[in-house]
C-alpha positions as YAML, in Angstrom:
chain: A
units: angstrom
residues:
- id: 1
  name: UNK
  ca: [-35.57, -17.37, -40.22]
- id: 2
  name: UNK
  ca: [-38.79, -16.64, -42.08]
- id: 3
  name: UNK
  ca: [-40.36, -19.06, -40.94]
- id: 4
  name: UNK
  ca: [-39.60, -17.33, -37.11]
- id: 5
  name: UNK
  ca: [-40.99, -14.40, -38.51]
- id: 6
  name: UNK
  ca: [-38.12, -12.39, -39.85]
- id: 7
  name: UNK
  ca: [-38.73, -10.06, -42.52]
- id: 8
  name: UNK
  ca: [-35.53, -7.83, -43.23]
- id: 9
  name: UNK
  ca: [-32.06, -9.35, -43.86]
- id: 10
  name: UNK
  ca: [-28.56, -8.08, -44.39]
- id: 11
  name: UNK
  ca: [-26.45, -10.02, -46.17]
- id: 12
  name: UNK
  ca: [-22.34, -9.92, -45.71]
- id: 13
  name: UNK
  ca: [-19.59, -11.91, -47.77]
- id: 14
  name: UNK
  ca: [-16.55, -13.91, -46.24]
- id: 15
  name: UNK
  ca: [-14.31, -14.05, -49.45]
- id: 16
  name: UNK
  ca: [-11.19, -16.30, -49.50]
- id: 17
  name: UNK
  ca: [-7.94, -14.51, -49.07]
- id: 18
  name: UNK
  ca: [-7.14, -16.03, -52.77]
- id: 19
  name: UNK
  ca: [-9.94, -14.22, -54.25]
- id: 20
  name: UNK
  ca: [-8.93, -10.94, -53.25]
- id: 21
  name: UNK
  ca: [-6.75, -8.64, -54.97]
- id: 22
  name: UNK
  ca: [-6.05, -4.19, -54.23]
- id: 23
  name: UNK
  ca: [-8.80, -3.51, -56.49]
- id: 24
  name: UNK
  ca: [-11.33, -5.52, -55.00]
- id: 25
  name: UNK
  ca: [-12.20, -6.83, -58.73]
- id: 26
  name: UNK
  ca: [-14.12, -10.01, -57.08]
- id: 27
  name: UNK
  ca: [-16.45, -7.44, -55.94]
- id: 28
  name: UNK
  ca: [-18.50, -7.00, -58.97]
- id: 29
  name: UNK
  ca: [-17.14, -10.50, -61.12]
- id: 30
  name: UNK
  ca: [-20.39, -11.68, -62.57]
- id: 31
  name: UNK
  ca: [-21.23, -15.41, -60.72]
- id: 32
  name: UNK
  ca: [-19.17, -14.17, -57.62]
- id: 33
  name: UNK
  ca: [-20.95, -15.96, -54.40]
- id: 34
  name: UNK
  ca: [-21.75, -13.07, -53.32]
- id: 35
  name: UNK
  ca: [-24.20, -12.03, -56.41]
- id: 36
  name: UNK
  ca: [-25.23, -15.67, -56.50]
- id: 37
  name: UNK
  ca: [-26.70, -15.74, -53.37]
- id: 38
  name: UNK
  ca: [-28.32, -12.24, -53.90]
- id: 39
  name: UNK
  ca: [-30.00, -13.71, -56.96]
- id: 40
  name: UNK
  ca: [-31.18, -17.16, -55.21]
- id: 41
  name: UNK
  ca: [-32.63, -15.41, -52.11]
- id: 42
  name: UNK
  ca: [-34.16, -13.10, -53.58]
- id: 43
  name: UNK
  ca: [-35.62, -15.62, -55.97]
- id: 44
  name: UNK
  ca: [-36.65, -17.94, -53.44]
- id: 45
  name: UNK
  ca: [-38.01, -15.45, -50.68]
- id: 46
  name: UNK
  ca: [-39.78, -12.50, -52.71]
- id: 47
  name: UNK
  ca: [-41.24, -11.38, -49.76]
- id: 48
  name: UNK
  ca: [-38.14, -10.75, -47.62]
- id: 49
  name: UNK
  ca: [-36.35, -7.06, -47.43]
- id: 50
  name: UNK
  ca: [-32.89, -7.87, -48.80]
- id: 51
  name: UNK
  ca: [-29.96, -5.20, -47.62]
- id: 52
  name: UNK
  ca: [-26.96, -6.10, -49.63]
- id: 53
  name: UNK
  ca: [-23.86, -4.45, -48.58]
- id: 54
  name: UNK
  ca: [-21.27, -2.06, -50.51]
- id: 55
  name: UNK
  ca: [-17.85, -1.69, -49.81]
- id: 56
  name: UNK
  ca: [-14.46, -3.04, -51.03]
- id: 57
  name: UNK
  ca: [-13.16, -4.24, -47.55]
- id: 58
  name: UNK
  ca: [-14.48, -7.95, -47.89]
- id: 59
  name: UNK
  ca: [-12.57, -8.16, -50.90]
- id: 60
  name: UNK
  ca: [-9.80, -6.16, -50.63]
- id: 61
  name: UNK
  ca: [-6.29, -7.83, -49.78]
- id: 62
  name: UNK
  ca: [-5.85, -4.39, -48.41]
- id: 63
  name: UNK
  ca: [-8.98, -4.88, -45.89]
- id: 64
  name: UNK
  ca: [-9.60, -1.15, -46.30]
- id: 65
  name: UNK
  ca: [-13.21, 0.30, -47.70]
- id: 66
  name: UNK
  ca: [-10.89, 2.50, -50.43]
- id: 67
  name: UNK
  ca: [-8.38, 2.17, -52.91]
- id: 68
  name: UNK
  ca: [-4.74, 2.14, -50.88]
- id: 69
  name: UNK
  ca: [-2.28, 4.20, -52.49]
- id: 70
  name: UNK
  ca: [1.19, 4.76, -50.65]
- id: 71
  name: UNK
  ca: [-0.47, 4.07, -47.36]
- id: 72
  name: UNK
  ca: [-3.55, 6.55, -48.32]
- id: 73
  name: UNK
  ca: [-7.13, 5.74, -49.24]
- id: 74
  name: UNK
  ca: [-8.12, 7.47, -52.38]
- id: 75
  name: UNK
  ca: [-11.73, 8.03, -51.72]
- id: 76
  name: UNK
  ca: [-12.59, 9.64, -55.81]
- id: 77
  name: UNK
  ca: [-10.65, 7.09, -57.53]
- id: 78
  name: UNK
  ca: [-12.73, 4.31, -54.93]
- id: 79
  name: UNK
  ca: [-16.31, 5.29, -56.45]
- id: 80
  name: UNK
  ca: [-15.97, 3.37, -59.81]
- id: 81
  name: UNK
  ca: [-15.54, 0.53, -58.34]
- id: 82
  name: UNK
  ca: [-18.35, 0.57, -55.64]
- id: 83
  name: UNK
  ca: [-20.63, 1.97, -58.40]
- id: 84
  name: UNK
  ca: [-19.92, -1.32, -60.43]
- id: 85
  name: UNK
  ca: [-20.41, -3.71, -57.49]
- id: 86
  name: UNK
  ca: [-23.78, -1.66, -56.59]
- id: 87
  name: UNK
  ca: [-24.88, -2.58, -60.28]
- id: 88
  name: UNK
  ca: [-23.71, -6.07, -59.99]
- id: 89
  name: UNK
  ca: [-25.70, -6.76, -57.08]
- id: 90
  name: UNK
  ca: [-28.57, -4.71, -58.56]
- id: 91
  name: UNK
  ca: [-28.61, -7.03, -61.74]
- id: 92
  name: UNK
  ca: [-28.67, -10.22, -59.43]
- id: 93
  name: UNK
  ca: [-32.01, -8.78, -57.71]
- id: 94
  name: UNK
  ca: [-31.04, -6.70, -54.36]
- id: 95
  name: UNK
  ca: [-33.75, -3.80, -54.42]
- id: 96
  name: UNK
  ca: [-31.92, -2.23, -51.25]
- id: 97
  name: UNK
  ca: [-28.12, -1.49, -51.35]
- id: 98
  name: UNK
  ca: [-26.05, -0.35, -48.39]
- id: 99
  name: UNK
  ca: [-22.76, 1.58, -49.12]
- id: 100
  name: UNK
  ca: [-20.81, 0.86, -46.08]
- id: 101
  name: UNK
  ca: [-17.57, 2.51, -47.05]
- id: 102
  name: UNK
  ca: [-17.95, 5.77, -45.79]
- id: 103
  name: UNK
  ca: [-16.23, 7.27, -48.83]
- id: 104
  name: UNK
  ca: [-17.37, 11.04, -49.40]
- id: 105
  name: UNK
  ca: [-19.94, 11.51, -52.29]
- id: 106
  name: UNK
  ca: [-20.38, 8.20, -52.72]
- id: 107
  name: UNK
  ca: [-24.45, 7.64, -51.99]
- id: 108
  name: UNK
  ca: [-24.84, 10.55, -55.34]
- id: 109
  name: UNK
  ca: [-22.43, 8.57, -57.17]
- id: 110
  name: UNK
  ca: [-24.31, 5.51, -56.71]
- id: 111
  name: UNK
  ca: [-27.31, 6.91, -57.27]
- id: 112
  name: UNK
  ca: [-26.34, 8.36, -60.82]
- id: 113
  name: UNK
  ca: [-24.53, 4.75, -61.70]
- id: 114
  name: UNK
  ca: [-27.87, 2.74, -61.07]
- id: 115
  name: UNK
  ca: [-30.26, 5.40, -62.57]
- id: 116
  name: UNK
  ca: [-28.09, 5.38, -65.93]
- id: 117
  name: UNK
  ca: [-28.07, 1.57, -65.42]
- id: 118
  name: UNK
  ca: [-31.54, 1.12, -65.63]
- id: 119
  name: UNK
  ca: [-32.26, 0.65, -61.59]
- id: 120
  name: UNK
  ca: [-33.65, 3.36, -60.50]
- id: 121
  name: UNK
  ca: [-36.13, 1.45, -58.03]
- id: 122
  name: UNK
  ca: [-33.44, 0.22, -56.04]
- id: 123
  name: UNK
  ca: [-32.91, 2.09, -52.91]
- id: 124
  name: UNK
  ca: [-30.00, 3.24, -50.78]
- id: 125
  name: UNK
  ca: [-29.92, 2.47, -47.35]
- id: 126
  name: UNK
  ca: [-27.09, 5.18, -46.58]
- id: 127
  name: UNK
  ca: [-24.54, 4.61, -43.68]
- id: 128
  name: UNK
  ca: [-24.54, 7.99, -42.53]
- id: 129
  name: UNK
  ca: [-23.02, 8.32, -39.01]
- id: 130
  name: UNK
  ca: [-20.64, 5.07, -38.77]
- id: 131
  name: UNK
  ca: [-18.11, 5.56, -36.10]
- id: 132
  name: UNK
  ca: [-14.96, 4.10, -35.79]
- id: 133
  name: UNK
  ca: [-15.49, 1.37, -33.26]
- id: 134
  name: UNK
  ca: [-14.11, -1.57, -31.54]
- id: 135
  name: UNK
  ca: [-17.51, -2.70, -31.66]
- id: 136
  name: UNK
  ca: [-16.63, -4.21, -35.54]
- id: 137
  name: UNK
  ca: [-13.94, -6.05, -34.34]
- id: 138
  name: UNK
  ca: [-15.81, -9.95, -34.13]
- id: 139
  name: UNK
  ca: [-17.42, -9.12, -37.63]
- id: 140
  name: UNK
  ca: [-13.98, -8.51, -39.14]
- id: 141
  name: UNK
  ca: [-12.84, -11.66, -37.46]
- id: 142
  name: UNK
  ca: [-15.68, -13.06, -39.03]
- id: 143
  name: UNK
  ca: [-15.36, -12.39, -42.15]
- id: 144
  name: UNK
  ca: [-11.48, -11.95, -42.09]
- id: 145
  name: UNK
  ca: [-11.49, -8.51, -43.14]
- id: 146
  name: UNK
  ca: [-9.85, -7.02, -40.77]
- id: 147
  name: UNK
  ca: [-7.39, -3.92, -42.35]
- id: 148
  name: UNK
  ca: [-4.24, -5.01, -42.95]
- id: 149
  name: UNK
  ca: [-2.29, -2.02, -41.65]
- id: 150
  name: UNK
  ca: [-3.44, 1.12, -39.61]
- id: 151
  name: UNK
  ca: [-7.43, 1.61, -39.16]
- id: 152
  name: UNK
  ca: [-10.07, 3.02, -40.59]
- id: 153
  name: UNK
  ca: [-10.24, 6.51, -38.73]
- id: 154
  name: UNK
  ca: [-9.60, 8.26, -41.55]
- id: 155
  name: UNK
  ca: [-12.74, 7.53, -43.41]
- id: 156
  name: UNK
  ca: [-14.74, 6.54, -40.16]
- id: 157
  name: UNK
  ca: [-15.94, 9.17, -38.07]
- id: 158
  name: UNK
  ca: [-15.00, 10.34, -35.07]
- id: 159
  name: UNK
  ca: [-17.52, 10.18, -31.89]
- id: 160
  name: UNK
  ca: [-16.73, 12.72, -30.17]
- id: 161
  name: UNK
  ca: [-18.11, 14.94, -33.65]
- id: 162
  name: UNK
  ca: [-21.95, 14.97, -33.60]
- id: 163
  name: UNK
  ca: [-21.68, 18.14, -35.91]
- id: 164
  name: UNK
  ca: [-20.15, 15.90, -38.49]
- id: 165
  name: UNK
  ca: [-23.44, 13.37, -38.46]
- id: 166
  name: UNK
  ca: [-25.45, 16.10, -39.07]
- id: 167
  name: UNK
  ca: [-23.21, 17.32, -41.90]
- id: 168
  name: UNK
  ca: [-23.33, 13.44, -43.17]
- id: 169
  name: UNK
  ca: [-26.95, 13.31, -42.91]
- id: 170
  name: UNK
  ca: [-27.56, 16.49, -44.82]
- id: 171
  name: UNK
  ca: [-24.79, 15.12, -47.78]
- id: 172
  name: UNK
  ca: [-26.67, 11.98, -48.31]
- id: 173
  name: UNK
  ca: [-30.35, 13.12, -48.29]
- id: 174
  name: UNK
  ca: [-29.25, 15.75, -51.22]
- id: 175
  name: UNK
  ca: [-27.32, 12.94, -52.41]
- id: 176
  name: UNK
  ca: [-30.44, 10.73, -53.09]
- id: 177
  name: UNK
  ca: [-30.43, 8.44, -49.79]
- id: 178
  name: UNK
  ca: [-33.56, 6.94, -49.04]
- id: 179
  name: UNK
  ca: [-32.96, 5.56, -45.54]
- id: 180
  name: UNK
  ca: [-30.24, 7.23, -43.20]
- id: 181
  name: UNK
  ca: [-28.24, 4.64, -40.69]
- id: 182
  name: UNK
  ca: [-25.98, 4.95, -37.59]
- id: 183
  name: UNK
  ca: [-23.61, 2.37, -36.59]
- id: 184
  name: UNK
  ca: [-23.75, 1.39, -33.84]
- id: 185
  name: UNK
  ca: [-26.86, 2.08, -33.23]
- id: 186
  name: UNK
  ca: [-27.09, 1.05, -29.04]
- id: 187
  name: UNK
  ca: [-24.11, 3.45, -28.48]
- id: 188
  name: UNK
  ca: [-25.36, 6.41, -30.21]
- id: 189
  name: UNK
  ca: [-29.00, 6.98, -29.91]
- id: 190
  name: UNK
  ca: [-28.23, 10.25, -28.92]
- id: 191
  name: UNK
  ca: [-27.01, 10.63, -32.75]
- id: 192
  name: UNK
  ca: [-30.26, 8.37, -33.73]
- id: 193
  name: UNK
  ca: [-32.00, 11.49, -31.53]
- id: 194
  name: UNK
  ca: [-30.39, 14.41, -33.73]
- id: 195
  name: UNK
  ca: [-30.95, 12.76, -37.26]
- id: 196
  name: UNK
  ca: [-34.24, 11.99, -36.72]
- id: 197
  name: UNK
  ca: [-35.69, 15.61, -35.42]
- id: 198
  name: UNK
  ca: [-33.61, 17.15, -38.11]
- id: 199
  name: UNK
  ca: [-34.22, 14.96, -41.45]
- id: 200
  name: UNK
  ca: [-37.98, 13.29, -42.59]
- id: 201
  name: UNK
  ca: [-36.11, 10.07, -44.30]
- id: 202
  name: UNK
  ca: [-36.39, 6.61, -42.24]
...
């Protein structure tokens, strides 16, 4: 892929079934493949942009981005543990994280975790506006992390809501985001539209 002239990567896990538990613990287990690959890419291609990705679903027996609770996600008692996979994968060399999870207050939360942890020159790439879509359903197939039970409207957001992006994007620029995302992007550059006359981050 360099070679073809690809600079920027983003870089997803497929986790065995075995390896995942409710609290997602694989997630941030130092010499998971995950972290392992971080740390040889990044080793082996210095020059590449690295995105590594944040969220519990890969490695969740749950398949939800959030701590399930009685059929509920618990988005505060979620941010621990995405705070110690962000450091994980900061310690094995990704200078770019991307909290996928859509949990509320979670790009400040990361941001405080990796400052205290000593990386404050790793960036957040946050998901700001990512809609609930049928659009995810071959990368869940993919990866086999697909939820379990119910869906993910509850932390996703709703389309019909461009208020809420707006909202989103405002939360995670005070928050400490350094680049602001929408997902998917071809079906809402409308929202790409808003975010970009409104906010000065990438």
């Amino acid at each position: 892929c360099v070679k073809l002239g690809i600079q920027s990567f983003a870089l997803f896990p497929q986790i065995p079934e075995s390896k995942k538990d409710s609290m997602a613990t694989e997630s941030y287990r130092k010499g998971n493949i995950y972290t392992e690959s971080i740390y040889e890419i990044s080793k082996r291609f210095p020059e590449i942009s690295l995105l590594t990705d944040v969220a519990m679903d890969p490695y969740s027996s749950d398949g939800h981005d959030g701590i399930v609770k009685d059929g509920k996600i618990l988005n505060d008692e979620t941010l621990p543990v995405l705070a110690k996979m962000a450091i994980a994968q900061a310690q094995a060399g990704s200078k770019l994280i991307g909290p996928s999870d859509m949990m509320d207050g979670r790009v400040g939360y990361l941001r405080q975790a990796l400052d205290e942890a000593g990386y404050s020159q790793v960036g957040i790439m946050a998901y700001t506006a990512k809609y609930a879509s049928a659009f995810y359903g071959p990368f869940r197939d993919a990866l086999e992390s697909a939820p379990k039970f119910g869906d993910k409207k509850t932390y996703q957001m709703n389309p019909a809501n461009r208020r809420e992006a707006l909202i989103e994007a405002e939360l995670d620029e005070m928050e400490g985001a350094d680049f602001l995302m929408v997902k998917p992007a071809l079906s809402y550059l409308d929202v790409i539209k808003l975010l970009n006359d409104n906010f000065n981050l990438p």
